[in-house]
C-alpha positions in Angstrom: -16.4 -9.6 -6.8 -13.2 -8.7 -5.0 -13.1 -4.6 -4.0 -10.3 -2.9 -2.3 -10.7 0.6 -0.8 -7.9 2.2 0.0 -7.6 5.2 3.1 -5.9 7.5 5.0 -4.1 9.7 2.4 -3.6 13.3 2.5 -1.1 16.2 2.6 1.5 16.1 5.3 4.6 18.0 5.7 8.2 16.8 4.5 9.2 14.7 7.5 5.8 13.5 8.1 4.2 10.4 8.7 0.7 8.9 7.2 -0.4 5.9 7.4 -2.5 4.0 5.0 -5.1 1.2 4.9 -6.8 -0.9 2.4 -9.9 -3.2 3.2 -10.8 -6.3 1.3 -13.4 -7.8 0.5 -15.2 -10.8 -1.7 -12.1 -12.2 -1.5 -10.3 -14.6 1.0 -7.8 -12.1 2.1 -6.3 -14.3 4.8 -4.2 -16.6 2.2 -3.4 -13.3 -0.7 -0.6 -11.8 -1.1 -1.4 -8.2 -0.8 0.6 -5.3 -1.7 1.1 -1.3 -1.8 2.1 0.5 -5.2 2.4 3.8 -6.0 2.6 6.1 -9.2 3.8 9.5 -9.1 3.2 12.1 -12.1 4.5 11.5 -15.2 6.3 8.2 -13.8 5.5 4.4 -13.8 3.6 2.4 -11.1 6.4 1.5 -8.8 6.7 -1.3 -6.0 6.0 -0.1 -2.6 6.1 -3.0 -0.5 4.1 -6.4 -0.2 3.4 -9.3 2.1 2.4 -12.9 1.7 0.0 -14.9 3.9 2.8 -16.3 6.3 3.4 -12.8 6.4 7.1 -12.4 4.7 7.7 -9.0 3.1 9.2 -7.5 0.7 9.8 -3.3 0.3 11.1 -1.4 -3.0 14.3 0.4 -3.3 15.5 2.4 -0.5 11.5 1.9 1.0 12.3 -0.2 3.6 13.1 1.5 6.8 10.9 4.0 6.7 7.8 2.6 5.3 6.6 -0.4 7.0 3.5 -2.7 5.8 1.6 -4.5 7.9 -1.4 -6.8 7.7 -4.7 -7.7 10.0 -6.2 -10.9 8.9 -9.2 -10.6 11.1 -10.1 -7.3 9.7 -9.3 -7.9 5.9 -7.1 -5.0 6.4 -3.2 -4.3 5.0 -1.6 -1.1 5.7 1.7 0.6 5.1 3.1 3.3 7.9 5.0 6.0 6.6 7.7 8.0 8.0 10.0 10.7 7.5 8.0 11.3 3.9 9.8 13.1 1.3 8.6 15.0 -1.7 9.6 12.5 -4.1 6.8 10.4 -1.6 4.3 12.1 -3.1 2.2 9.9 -5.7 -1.6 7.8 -5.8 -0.7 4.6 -3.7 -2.7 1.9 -5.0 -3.4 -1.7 -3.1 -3.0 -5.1 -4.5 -4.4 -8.4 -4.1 -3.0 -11.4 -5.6 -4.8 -14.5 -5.1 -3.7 -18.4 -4.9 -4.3 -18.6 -8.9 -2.2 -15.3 -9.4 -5.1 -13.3 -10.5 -4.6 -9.6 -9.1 -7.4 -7.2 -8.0 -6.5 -3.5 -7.2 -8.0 -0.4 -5.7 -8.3 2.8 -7.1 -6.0 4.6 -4.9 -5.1 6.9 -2.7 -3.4 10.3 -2.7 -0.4 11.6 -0.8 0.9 14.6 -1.1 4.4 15.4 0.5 4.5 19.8 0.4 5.8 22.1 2.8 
């Protein structure tokens, strides 16, 4: 059974950075593409950023720059710095796991909170 837990949420101020992990396990996370999503109140689950095994990657809209996602095979660990967090930052991030056959796992997420 593949589990994700996600960490390292929180409050921070505008401006702030947080960064975010997500181990993996039951899986073989060294050839999935794995992923950060997030969902803020009232809106849809959005693209935050991925990367694939060779370790190509791939940010949503006006993401990349400031976040940054990163992944450590030997530790069955992805993780996504953020900085210079804005409100409109604030949502649960969730991580993904695609496998080889396209079947996705994800975690239960995390929370950030962007306030002054």
């Amino acid at each position: 059974q593949v589990q994700l837990l996600e960490s390292g949420g929180g409050l921070v101020q505008p401006g702030g950075s947080l960064r975010l992990s997500c181990v993996v396990s039951g899986s073989i996370f060294s050839i999935s593409t794995m992923g950060w999503y997030r969902q803020a109140p009232g809106k849809q689950r959005e693209l935050v950023a991925t990367i694939t095994s060779r370790g190509s990657t791939n940010y949503g809209a006006s993401l990349e720059g400031r976040f940054t996602i990163s992944r450590d095979n030997a530790k069955n660990t992805v993780s996504l710095q953020m900085n210079s967090l804005d409100t409109e930052d604030t949502a649960v991030y969730y991580c993904r796991l695609t496998n080889v056959i396209g079947q996705d796992s994800w975690g239960k997420g995390t929370l950030v909170t962007v306030s002054s």
